[in-house]
C-alpha positions in Angstrom: 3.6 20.8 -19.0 0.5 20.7 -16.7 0.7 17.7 -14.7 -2.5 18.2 -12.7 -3.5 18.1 -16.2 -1.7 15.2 -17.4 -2.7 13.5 -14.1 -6.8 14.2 -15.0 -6.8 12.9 -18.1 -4.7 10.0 -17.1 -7.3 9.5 -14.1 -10.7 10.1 -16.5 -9.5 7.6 -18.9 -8.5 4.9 -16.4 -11.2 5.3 -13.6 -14.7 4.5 -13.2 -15.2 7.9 -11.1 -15.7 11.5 -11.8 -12.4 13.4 -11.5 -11.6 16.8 -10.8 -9.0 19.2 -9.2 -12.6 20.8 -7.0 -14.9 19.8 -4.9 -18.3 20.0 -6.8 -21.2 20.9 -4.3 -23.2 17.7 -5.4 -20.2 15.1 -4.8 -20.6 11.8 -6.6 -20.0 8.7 -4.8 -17.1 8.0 -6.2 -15.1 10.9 -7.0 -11.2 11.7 -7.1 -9.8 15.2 -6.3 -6.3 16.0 -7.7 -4.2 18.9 -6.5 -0.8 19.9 -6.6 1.3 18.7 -2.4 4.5 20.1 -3.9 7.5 20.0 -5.9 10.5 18.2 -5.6 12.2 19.1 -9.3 15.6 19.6 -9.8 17.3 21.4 -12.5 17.4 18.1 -14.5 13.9 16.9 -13.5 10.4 17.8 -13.2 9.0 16.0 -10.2 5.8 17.4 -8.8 3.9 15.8 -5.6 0.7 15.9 -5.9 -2.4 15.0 -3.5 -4.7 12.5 -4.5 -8.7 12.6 -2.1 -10.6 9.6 -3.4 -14.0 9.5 -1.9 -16.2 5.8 -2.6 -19.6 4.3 -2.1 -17.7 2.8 1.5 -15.0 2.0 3.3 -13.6 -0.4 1.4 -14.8 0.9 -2.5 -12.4 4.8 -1.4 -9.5 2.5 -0.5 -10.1 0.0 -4.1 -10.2 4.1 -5.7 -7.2 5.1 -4.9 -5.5 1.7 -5.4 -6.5 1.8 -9.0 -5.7 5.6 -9.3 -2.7 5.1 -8.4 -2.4 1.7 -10.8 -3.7 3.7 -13.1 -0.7 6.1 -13.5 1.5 4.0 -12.8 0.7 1.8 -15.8 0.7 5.4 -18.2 4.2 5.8 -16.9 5.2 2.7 -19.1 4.3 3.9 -22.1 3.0 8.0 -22.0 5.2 10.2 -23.8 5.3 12.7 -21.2 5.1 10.8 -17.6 8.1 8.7 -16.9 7.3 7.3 -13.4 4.5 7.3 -10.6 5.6 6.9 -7.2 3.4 6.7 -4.3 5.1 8.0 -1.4 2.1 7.6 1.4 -1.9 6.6 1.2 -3.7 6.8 4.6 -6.9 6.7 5.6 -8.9 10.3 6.5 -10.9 9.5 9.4 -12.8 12.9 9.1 -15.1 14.3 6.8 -17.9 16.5 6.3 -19.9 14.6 4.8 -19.1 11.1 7.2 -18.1 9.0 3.9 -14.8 7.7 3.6 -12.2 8.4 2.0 -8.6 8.2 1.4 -5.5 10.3 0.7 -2.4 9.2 -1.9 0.3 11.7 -1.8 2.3 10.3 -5.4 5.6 11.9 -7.0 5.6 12.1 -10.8 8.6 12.0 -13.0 7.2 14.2 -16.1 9.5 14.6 -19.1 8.9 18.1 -20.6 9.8 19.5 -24.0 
């Protein structure tokens, strides 16, 4: 199971924002970047931590982003066949960036049931 994967499709389905696990030269607006922060599995669960960079149109629309992101898979853990839970364990604020738009970082834990 791929769940930078499983989190992308999850994301494309439930966002109105391109998403991706790279930067694409030409940004969008509003654009969410997924990548893998780390694994805390145990020999009974698969639970990987990944990073989510949600970039808006302002302030205020990268904050609403990665609000619904995170809504987003946390409503596919009630019913996907292979996610179980969604936990968000810390969403801050990035004051820098290249570019001088906002954006905002959601480090989430996934429960993923595997075959």
């Amino acid at each position: 199971m791929d769940p930078i994967g499983l989190a992308i499709d999850i994301l494309k389905d439930g966002l109105d924002a391109e998403v991706s696990t790279e930067l694409p030269k030409d940004r969008p607006r509003r654009y969410v970047m997924v990548g893998l922060d780390g694994d805390e599995s145990t020999p009974f669960l698969y639970r990987p931590r990944l990073a989510l960079t949600c970039w808006g149109s302002s302030d205020r629309d990268a904050n609403q982003l990665a609000i619904s992101a995170i809504g987003a898979l946390q409503d596919a853990a009630l019913d996907h066949p292979y996610l179980s839970s969604c936990d968000l364990e810390t969403m801050s604020r990035e004051e820098w960036s290249r570019t001088g738009q906002s954006r905002y970082l959601a480090i989430i834990t996934l429960t993923v049931n595997v075959d």
